[in-house]
C-alpha positions as a Markdown table, in Angstrom:
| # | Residue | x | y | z |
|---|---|---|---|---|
| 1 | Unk | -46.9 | -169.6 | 42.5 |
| 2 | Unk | -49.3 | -172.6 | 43.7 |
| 3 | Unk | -45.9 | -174.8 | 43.9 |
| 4 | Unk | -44.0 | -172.3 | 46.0 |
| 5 | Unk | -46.8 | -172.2 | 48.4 |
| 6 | Unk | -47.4 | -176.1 | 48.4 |
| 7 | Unk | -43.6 | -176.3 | 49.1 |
| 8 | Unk | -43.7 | -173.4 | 51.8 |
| 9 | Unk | -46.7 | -175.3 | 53.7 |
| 10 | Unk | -44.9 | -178.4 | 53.5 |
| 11 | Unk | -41.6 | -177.1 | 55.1 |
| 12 | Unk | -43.5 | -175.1 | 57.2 |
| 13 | Unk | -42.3 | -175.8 | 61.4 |
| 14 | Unk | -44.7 | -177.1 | 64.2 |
| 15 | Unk | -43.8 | -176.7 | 67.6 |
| 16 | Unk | -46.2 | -177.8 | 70.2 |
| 17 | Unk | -45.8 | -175.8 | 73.5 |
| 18 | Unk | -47.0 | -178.1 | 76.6 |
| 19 | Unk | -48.0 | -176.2 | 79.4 |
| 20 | Unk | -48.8 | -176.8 | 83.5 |
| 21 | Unk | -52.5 | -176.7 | 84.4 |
| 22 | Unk | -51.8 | -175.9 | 87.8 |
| 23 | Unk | -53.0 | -172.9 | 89.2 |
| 24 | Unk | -51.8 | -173.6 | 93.4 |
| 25 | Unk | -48.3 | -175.1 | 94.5 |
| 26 | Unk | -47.0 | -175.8 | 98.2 |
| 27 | Unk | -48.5 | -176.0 | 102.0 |
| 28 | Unk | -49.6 | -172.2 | 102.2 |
| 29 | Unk | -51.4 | -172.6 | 98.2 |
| 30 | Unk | -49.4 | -170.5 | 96.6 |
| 31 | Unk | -50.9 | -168.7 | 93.6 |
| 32 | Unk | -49.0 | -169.9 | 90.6 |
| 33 | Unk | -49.5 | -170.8 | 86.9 |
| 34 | Unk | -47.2 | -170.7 | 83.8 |
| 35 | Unk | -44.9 | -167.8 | 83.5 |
| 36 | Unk | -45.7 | -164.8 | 81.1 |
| 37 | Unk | -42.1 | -164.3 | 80.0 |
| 38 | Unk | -41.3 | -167.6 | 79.8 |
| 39 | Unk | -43.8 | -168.7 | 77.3 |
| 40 | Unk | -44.6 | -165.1 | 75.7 |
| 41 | Unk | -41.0 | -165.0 | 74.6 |
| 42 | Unk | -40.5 | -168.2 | 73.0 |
| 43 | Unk | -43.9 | -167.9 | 71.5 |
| 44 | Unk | -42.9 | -164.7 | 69.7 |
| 45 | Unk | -39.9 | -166.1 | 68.6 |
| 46 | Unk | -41.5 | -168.9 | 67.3 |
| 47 | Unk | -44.2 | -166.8 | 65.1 |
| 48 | Unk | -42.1 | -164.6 | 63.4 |
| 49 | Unk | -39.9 | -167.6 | 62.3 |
| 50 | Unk | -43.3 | -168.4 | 60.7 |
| 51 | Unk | -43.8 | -171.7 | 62.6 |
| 52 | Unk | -46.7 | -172.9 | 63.0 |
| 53 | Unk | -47.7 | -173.0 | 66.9 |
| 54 | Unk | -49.8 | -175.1 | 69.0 |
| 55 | Unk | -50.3 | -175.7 | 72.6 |
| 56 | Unk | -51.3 | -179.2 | 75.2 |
| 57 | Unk | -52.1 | -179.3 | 78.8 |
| 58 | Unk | -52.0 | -182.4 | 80.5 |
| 59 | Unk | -55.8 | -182.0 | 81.2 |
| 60 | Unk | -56.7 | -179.6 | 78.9 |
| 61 | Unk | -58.1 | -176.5 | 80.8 |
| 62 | Unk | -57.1 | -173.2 | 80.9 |
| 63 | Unk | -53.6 | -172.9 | 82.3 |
| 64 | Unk | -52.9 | -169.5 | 85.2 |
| 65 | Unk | -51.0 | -166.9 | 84.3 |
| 66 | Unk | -47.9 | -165.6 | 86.6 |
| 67 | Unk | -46.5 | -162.2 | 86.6 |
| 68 | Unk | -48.7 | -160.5 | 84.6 |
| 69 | Unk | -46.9 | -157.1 | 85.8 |
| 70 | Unk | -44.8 | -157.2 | 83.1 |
| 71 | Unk | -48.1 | -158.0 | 80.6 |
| 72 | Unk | -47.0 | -154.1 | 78.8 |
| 73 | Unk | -43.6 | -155.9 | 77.9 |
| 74 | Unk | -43.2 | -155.9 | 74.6 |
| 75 | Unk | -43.1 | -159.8 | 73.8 |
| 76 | Unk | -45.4 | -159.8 | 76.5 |
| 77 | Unk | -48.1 | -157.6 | 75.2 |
| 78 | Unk | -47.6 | -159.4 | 71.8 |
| 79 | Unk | -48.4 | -162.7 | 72.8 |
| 80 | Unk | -51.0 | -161.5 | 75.1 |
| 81 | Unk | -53.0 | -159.7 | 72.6 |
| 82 | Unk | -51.8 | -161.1 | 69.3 |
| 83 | Unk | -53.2 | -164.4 | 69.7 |
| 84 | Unk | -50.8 | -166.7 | 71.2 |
| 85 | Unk | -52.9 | -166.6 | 75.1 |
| 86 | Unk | -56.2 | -167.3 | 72.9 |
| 87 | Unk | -54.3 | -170.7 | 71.3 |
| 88 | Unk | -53.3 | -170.9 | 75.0 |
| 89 | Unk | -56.6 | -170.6 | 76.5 |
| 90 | Unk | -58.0 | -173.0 | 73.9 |
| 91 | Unk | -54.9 | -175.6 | 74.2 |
| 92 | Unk | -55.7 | -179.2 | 73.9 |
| 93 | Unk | -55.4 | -182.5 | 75.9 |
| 94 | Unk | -51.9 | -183.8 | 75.7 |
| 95 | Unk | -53.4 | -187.6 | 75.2 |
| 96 | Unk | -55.5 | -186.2 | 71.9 |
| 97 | Unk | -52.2 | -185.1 | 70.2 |
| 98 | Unk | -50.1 | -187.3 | 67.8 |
| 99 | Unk | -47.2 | -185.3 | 68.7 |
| 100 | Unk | -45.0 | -187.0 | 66.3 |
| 101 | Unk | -45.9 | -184.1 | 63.5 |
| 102 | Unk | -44.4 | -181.7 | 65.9 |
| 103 | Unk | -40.6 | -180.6 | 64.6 |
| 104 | Unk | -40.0 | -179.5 | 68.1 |
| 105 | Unk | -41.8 | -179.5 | 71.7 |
| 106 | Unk | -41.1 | -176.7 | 74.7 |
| 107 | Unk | -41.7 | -176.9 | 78.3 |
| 108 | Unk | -41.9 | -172.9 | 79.8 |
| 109 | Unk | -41.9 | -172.6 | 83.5 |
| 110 | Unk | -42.9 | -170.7 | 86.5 |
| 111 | Unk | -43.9 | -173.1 | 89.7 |
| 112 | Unk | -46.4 | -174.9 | 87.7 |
| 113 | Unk | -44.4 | -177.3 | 86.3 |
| 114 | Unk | -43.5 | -178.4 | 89.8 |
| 115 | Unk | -47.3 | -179.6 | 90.6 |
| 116 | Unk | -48.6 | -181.7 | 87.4 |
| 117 | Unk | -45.1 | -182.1 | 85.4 |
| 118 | Unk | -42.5 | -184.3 | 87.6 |
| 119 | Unk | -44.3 | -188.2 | 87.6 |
| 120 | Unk | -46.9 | -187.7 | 84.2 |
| 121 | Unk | -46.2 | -190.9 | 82.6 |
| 122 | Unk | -47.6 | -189.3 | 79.4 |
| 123 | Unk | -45.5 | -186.6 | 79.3 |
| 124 | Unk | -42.4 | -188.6 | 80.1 |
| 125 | Unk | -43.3 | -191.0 | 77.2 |
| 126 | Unk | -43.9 | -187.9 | 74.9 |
| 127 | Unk | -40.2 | -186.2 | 76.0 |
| 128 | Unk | -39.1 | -189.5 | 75.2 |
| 129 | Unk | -40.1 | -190.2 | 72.2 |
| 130 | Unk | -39.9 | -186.7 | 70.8 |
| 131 | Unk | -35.9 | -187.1 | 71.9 |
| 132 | Unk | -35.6 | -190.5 | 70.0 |
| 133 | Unk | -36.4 | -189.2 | 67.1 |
| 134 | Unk | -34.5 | -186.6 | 66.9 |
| 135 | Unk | -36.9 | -183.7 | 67.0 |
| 136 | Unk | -36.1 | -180.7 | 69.2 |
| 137 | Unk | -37.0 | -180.7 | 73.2 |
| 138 | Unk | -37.1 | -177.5 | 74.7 |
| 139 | Unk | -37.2 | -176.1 | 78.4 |
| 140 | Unk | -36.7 | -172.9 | 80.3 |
| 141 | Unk | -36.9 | -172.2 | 84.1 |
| 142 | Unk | -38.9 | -174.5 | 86.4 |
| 143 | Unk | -39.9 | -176.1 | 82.9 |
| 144 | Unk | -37.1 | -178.8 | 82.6 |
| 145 | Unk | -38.8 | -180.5 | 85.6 |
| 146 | Unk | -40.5 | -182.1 | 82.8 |
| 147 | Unk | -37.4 | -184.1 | 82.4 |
| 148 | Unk | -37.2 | -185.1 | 85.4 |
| 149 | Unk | -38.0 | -189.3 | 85.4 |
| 150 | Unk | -37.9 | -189.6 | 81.6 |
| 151 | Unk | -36.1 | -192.8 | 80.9 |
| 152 | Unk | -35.0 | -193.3 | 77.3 |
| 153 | Unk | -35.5 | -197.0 | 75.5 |
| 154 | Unk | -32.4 | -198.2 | 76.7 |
| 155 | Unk | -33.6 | -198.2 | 80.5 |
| 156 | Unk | -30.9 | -194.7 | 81.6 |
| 157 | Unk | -32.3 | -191.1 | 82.3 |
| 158 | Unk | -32.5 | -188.8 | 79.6 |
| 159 | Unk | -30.9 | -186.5 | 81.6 |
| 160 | Unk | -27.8 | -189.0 | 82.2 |
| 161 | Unk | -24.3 | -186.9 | 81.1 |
| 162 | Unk | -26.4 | -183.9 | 79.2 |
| 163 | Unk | -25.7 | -180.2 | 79.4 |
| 164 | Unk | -28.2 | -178.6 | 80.6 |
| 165 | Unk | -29.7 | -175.4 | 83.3 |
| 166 | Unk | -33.0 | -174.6 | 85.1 |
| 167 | Unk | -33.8 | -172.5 | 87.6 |
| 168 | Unk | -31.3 | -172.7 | 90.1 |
| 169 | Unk | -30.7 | -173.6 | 94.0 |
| 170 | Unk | -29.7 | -170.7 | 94.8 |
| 171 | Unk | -32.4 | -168.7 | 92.9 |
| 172 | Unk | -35.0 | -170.9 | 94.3 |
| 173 | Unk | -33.7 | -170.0 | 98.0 |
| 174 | Unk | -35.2 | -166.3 | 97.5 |
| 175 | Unk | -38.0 | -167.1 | 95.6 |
| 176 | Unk | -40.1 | -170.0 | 96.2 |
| 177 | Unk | -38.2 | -172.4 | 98.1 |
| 178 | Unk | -40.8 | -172.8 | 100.7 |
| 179 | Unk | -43.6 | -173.9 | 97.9 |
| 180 | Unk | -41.4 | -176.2 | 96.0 |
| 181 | Unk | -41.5 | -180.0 | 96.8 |
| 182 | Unk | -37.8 | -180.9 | 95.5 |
| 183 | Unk | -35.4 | -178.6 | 94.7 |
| 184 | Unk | -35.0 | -178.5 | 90.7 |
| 185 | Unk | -31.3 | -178.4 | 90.3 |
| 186 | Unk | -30.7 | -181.1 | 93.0 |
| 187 | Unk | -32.9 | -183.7 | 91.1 |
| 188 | Unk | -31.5 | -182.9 | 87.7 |
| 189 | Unk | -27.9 | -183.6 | 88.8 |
| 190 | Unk | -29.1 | -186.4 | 90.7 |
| 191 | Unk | -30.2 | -188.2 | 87.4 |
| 192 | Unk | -26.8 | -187.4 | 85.9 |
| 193 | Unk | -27.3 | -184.2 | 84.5 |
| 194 | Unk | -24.3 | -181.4 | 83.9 |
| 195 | Unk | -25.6 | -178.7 | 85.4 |
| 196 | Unk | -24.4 | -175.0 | 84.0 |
| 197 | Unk | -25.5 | -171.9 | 86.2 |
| 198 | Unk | -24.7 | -168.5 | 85.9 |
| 199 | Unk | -25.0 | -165.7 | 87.8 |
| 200 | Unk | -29.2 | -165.5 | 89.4 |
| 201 | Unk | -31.3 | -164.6 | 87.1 |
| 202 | Unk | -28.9 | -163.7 | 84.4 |
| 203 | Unk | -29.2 | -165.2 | 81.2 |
| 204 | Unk | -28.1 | -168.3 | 80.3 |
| 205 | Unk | -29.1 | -170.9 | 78.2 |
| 206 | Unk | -27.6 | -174.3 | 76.9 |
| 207 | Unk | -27.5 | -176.5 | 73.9 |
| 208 | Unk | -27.0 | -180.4 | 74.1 |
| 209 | Unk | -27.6 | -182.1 | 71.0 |
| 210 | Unk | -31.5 | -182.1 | 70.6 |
| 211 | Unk | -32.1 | -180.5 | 74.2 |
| 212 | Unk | -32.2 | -176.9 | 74.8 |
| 213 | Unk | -32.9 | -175.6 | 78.4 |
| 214 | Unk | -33.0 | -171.9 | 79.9 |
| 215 | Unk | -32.0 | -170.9 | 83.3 |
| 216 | Unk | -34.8 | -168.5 | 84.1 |
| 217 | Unk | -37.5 | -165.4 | 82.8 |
| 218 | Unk | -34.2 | -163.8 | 81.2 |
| 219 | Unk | -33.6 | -166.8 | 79.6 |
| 220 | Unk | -36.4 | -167.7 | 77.7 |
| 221 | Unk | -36.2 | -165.8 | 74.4 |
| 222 | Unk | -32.7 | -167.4 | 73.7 |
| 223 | Unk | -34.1 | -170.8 | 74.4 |
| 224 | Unk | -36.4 | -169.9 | 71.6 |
| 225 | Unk | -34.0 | -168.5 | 69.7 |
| 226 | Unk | -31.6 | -171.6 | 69.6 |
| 227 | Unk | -34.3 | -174.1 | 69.0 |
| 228 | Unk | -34.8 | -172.2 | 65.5 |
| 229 | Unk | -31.8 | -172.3 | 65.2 |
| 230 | Unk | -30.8 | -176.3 | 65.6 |
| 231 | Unk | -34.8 | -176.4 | 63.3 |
| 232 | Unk | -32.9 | -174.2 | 60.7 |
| 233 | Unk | -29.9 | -176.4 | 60.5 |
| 234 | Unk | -27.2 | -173.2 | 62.3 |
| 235 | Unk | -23.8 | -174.4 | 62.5 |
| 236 | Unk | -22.4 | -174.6 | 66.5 |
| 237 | Unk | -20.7 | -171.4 | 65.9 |
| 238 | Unk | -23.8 | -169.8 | 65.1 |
| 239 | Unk | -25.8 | -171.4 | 67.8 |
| 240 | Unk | -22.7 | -169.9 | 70.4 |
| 241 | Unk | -23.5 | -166.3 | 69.3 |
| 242 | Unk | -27.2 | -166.5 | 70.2 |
């Protein structure tokens, strides 16, 4: 019984969920923060795969919560009460973490992201090496502006000829696209990124090797989902179904 548990601990997943600490975004100071779904979702996914979870700021303070309407939802209401916004609350700076013992890092969105994520050299160097190595990078929403910049060792974007979605242009134009200092999609194609949307806030959510990125809130649970998946070794035609 002692071996079975030594060899469960051992195999046991980390993923380390790296989250904005900005609370304001834009010329009129928008109220913002991270987005409930987006990291409640993935989160739950996350724990009942067993995986051991763990969360980085770039500063280290408490992160804002957006749309906490929907904190009754059911993944919601789960994270929000059964411990995930307490690891959250408590998360650690980004610079004290050897995130190399992490199988997998994930980005969530809201407009956050926008503010603190887009130039972070330690971020960039942490998506980068996290990629190299083969370990899984995940984003969903506004969150894959934390690939934005990220240059891999041989000196091209990571984004270069990758498969990928965020939240979209024309989402953004009835949302937020007065806060926002760049339009998402725009940059990520401009670094060479394939850029797959589907219908506004609909899910979708892509798989390019190592990367996984979601397009929006709807998306966010089947991000999670298909970075188990690629963590448990699923087959493409598994990963399609999810």
């Amino acid at each position: 019984m002692f071996n079975q548990l030594l060899k469960h601990n051992v195999m046991l997943k980390k993923i380390l969920i790296i989250v904005s600490n900005a609370t304001v975004i834009g010329p009129k100071h928008r109220k913002t923060g991270v987005f409930l779904d987006e990291v409640a979702h993935p989160y739950v996914e996350f724990d009942h795969a067993g995986y051991e979870i763990d969360f980085a700021s770039i500063t280290g303070e408490v992160p804002g919560l957006d749309n906490l309407e929907a904190k009754d939802e059911v993944m919601n209401a789960e994270f929000l009460n059964g411990g995930g916004w307490d690891k959250m609350q408590h998360n650690r700076k980004l610079e004290e973490i050897d995130v190399s013992v992490y199988d997998a890092i994930f980005m969530p969105g809201g407009l956050a992201p926008m503010v603190d994520f887009p130039e972070n050299p330690l971020l960039k160097q942490v998506i980068k090496e996290t990629y190299e190595r083969n370990a899984i990078v995940g984003a969903v929403c506004h969150g894959p502006v934390s690939l934005f910049n990220v240059k891999l060792s041989d000196g091209t974007y990571l984004l270069k000829d990758k498969n990928i979605t965020s939240f979209t242009s024309e989402e953004e134009e009835n949302y937020a696209k007065a806060d926002v200092p760049f339009d998402l999609q725009t940059a990520l194609t401009e670094q060479g990124a394939i850029f797959h949307e589907a219908t506004p806030w609909s899910s979708n959510s892509i798989v390019d090797g190592n990367l996984v990125t979601g397009q929006n809130p709807a998306s966010a649970s089947a991000v999670g989902k298909k970075m188990i998946a690629l963590l448990e070794g699923k087959s493409e035609p598994e990963l399609a179904r999810l």
